[in-house]
Structure formats: C-alpha cells, structure tokens
C-alpha positions as CSV (number, residue, x, y, z in Angstrom):
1,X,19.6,60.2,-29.0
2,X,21.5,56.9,-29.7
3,X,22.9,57.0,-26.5
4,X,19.4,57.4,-24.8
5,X,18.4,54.4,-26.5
6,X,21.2,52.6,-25.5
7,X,20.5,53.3,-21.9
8,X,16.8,52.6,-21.8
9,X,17.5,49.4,-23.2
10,X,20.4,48.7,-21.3
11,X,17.8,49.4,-18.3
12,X,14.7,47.4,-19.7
13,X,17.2,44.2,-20.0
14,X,18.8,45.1,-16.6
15,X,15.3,45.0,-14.8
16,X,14.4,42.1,-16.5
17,X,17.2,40.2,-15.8
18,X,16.3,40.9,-11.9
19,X,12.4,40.3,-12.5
20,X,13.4,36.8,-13.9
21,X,16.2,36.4,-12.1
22,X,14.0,35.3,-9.1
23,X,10.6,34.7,-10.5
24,X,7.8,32.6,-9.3
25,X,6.5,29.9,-11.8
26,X,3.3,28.4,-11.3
27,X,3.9,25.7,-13.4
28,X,0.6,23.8,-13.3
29,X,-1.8,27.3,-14.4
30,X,-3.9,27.4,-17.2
31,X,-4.0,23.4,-16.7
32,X,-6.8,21.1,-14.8
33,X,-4.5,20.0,-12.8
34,X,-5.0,22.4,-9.8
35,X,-1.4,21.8,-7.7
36,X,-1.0,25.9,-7.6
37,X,1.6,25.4,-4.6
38,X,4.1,23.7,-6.8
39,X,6.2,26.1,-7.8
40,X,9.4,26.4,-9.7
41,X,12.0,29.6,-9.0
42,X,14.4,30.4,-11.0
43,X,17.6,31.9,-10.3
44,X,19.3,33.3,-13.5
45,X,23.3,34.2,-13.9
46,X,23.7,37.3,-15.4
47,X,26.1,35.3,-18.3
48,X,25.4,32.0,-18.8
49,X,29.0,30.3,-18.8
50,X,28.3,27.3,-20.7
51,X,26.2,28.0,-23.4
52,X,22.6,28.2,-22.0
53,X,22.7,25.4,-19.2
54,X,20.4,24.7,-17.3
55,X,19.9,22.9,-13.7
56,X,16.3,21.9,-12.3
57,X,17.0,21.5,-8.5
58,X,14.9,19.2,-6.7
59,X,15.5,19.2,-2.9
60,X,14.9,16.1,-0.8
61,X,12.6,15.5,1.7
62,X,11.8,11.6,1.9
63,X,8.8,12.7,0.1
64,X,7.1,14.0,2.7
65,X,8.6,17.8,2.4
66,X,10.9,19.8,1.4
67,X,14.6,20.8,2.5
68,X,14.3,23.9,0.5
69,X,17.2,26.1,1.8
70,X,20.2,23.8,1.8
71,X,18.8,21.4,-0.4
72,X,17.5,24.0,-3.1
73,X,17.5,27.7,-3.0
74,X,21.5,27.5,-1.6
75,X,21.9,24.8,-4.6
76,X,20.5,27.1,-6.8
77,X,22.6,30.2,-5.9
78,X,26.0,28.5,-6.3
79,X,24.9,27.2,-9.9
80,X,23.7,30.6,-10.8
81,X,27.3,32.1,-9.4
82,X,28.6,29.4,-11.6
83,X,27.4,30.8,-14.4
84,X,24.1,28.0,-14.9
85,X,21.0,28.9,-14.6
86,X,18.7,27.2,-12.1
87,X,15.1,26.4,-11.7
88,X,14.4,25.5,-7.4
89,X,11.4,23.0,-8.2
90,X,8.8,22.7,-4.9
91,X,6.7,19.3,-6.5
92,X,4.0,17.7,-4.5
93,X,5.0,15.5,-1.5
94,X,3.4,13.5,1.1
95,X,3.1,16.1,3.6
96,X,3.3,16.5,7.3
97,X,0.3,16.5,9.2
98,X,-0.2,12.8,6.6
99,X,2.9,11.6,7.2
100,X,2.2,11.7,11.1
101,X,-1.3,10.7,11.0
102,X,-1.8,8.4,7.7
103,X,-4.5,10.0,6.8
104,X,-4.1,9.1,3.0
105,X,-5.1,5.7,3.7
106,X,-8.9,7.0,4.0
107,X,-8.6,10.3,2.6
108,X,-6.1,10.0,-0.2
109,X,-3.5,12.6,-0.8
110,X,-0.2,13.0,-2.9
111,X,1.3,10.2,-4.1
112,X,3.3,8.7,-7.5
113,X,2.7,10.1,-10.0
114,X,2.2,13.0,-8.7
115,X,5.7,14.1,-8.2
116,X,7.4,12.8,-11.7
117,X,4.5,14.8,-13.4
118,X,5.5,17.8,-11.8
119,X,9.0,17.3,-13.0
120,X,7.8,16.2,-16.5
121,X,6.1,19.5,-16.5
122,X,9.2,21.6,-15.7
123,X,11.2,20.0,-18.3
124,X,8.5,20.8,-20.6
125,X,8.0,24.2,-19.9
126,X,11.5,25.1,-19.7
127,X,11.8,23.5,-23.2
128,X,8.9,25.6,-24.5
129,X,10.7,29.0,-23.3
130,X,14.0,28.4,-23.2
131,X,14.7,31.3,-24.9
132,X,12.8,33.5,-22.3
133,X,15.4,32.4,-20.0
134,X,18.5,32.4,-22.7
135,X,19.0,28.7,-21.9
136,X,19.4,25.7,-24.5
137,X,16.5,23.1,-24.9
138,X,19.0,20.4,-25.2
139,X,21.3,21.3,-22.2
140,X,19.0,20.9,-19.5
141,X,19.9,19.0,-16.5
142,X,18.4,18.3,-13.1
143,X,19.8,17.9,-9.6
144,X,18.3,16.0,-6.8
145,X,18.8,15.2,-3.3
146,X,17.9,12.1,-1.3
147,X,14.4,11.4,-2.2
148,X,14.9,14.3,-4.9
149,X,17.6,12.0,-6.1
150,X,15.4,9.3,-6.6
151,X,13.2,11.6,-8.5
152,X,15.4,12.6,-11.0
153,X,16.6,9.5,-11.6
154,X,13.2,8.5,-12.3
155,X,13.1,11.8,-15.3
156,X,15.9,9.7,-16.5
157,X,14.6,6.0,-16.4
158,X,10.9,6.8,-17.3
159,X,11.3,9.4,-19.9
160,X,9.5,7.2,-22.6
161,X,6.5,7.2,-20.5
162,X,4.8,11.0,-21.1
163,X,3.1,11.3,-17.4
164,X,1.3,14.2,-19.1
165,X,-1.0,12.7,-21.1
166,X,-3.1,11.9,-17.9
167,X,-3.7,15.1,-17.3
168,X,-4.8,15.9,-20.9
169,X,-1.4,17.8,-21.6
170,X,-0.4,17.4,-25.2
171,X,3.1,18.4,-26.2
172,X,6.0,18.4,-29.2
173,X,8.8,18.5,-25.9
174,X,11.1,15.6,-25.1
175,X,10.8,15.1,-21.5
176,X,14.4,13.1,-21.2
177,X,16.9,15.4,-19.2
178,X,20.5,15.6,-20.4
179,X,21.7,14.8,-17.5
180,X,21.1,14.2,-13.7
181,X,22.7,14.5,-10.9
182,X,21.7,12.0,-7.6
183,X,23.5,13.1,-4.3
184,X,23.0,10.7,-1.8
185,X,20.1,9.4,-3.7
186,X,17.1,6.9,-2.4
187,X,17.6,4.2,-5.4
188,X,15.5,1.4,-4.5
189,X,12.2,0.5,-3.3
190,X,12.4,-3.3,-3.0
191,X,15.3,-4.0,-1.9
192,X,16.5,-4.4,2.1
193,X,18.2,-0.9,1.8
194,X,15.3,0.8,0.7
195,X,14.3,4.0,2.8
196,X,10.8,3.0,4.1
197,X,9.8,6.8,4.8
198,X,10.5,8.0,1.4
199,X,8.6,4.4,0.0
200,X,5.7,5.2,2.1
201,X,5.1,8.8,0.8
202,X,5.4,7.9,-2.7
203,X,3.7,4.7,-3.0
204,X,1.1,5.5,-0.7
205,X,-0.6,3.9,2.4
206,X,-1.8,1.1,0.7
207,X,0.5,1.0,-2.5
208,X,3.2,0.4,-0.2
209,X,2.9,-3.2,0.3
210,X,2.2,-4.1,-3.4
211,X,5.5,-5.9,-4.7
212,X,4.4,-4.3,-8.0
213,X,4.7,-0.8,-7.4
214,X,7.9,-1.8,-5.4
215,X,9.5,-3.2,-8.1
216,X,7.9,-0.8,-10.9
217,X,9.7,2.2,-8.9
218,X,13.2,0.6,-8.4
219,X,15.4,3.1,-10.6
220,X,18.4,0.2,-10.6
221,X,15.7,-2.1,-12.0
222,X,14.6,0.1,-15.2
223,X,17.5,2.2,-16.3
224,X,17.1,2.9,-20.2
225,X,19.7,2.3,-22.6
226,X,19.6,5.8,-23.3
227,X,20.1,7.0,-20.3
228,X,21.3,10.3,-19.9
229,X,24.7,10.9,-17.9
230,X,24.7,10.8,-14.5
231,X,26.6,11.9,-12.0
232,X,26.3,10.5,-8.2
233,X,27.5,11.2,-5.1
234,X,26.9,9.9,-1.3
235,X,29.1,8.8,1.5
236,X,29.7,5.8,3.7
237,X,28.5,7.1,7.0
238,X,24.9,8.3,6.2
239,X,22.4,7.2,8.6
240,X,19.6,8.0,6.6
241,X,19.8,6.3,3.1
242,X,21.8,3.6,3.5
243,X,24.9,4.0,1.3
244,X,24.3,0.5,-0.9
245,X,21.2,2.4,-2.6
246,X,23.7,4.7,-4.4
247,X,25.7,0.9,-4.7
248,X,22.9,-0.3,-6.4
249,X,22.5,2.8,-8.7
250,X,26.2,2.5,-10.0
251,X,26.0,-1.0,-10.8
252,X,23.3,-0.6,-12.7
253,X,24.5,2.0,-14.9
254,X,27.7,0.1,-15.0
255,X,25.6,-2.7,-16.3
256,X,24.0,-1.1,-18.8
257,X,27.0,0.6,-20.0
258,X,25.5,4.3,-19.3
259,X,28.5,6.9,-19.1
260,X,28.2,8.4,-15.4
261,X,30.5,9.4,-12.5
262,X,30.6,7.8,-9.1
263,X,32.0,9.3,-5.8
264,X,31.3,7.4,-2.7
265,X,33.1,10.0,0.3
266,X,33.9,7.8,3.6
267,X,32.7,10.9,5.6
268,X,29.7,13.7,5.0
269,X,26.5,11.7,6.4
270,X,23.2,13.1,4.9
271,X,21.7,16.4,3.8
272,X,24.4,18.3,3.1
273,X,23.4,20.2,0.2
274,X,25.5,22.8,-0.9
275,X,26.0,24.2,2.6
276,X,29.2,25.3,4.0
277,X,28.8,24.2,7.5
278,X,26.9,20.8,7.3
279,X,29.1,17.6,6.1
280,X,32.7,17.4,6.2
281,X,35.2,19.1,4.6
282,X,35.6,16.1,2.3
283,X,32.1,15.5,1.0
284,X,32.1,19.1,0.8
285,X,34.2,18.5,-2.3
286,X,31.4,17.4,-4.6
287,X,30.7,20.7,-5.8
288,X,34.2,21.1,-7.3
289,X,33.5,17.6,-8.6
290,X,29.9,18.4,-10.3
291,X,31.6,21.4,-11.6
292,X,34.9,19.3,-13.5
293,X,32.0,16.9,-14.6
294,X,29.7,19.1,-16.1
295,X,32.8,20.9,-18.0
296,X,34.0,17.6,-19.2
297,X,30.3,17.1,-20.2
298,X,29.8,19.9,-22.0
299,X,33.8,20.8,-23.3
C-alpha cells in the first residue's frame, strides 16, 4: 500500500511538474485592466539549481513586437536546462499595422506605461506564488533584450514608483527585481544615440517630441541608489542600437557606485539571443558569462 502511495504521488507531482512546466499565465485576469494577450510562460527545471531562482525574460522588439523565439522562449529553455526557472513575458507593444501607419496619433494605442505595468505585474504575481512554482520571492531576476533591455532596466530604476496603483491594484509585494540583465540594451531616450523606433513606440506619436518624457525615460539619467545588480552585455558592431547606449548605461552605474558587470564584444551585432547560429562565436560567450555572474551573485 505504501508503495502505491508513493507512486501516485510520485505521478501527481510528475504531471504537475509538466502542466506548469509550460503554462500559460494570463497575468492581467480577474483585473480591469483588460490586456488578456499579455501573457507570461513559464518554463520550469525539474531541480532548481540555485535555490529557487528565477528569470523573467522579456524579448526585444523596439517596442513595436516581439522577437519571441530567439529572444524569449530559446532564452527561457537554456535557463530552465540551467537549472533557473523562467517566466517568457509577452507585455504590450506598439504593434505592427501602428507602427506602419501611426494610427495612435488619432486612435491611441499602447504606449508607457503600459509596458513597465505589465512587468510590475509579473514581479508581483510571481512574488504572491512563488511557492507554486518552488522559486524564492527574493531571488527573482529579469532578462531583457534590446528594447526588452530598456525595460528591465526601467523595473530596476523605477521600482519606487508602484505603476499598479493606476489600475486600482493594491499589493504587500516589492516590485524591485534582484537583479537584471540588459543585452544590448536601448538606454537612452534623449540623447543622439537613442533608438528612435523603440522611442516612438513607447512614448507615443505625440509624447515623442516632449523633452519631458524624453528625459523622464532615460534609464542613465534615474538609476536608484539601490539599484539592483546588473549585468550588461552588447557589442561594438551593432547596427541597430548604437553601442554608446549600453556606454551610457555603464557609466551610470559606475557613477552611482551600483555593483554590475560590463562586457562590450567587438563582434556579435544585434539580436542574437541565445541562438546558436546568429552572432559570433565570441558574443556567443555571454551565456557562459551570465552564468559565472549569476553564481558569483548568488555563491
């Protein structure tokens, strides 16, 4: 009899480890809010390796869409054979058929803070049931690329400000990250450098032009003395964000004193993600990099 209650147990946790292991979160239900395509998938290890990590991946886009394979669900599959668990986060963006037609400048759309909010969210929920998904509340990270970059930067620099309460969401949850993780990040919004696609679809048709907002989303121009860690990667060659964003990004935190690691490769261009193929060889590295960061992090 023992033994037959060993092995329906051992079943019932095996299926759901698989039912979790890629679940759908609709992060925004049971709320006014009403974004039911932002979605959050999770990709569980089947032993966490460092004591109930976790990594929110948020794939770039310029903030217009999403590069969800090699920018998130790949991501998310080497953390989870890692031994991390990760949560692929699909937050509002700009969208196509605006981006091409700018129809946001009669018809409105999605915009700041549309997108932070849908990261606040994340944190908080994955803080709430941490131990559905036998992660620690304190040891949860996030990861973004290009314009997801300057997202998750802006977790980190804004944390004080509870984007929530807008939407009438009350909660006991720090929304700070422990850490974040910028690969060839946009930084800036007012500065020369700046990536005018990704500053278009997040300030908006019309926000766009207002040296306010510019300057108000400029992560090297707000971060926080309590920053979390931060580790940040591009390289030299990209022709999409122009490599003095990251620049900025590290002198800032230099400035401020915030513990973070900085890898600038000469080759590896833009959206490289955690593919194989796509790169070079040497920006390739920065997986093996993340990984000696996050157990020097976390030793």
């Amino acid at each position: 009899m023992k033994r037959i209650i060993f092995i329906v147990a051992l079943l019932v946790g095996c299926v759901r480890q698989l039912v979790l292991a890629q679940e759908i979160i609709h992060i925004w239900d049971g709320t006014d809010v009403g974004s039911s395509r932002v979605t959050l998938q999770s990709f569980l290890p089947q032993t966490n390796q460092y004591a109930g990590l976790a990594v929110i991946v948020c794939p770039g886009g310029s903030y217009c869409w999403h590069d969800y394979e090699v920018e998130g669900t790949d991501v998310a599959r080497w953390l989870q054979k890692e031994g991390i668990a990760a949560f692929v986060l699909k937050y509002r963006v700009q969208g196509i058929f605006p981006y091409i037609f700018h129809s946001r400048a009669i018809f409105g759309g999605h915009k700041h803070p549309d997108m932070i909010e849908d990261l606040q969210r994340t944190i908080q929920l994955l803080r709430e049931q941490a131990d559905r998904y036998d992660i620690d509340p304190s040891r949860i990270g996030a990861m973004g690329f290009s314009a997801g970059g300057h997202l998750v930067m802006s977790a980190a620099c804004f944390h004080a400000t509870d984007f929530l309460a807008s939407q009438g969401i009350s909660h006991a949850e720090s929304l700070r990250p422990d850490f974040v993780a910028p690969i060839y990040p946009v930084v800036s919004m007012s500065h020369p450098v700046t990536h005018k696609r990704s500053r278009r679809a997040l300030l908006g048709e019309w926000g766009k032009f207002s040296r306010r907002m510019r300057d108000s989303l400029s992560v090297e121009r707000h971060i926080p003395e309590d920053c979390p860690p931060v580790f940040l990667v591009n390289c030299k060659d990209d022709p999409v964000v122009k490599y003095h964003n990251s620049e900025l990004l590290d002198s800032a935190l230099t400035s401020k004193g915030i513990p973070h690691r900085y890898i600038q490769y000469q080759t590896g261009g833009h959206g490289f993600g955690a593919s194989n193929v796509r790169g070079t060889a040497e920006c390739r590295q920065w997986r093996s990099e993340f990984m000696k960061w996050i157990k020097e992090l976390y030793k």
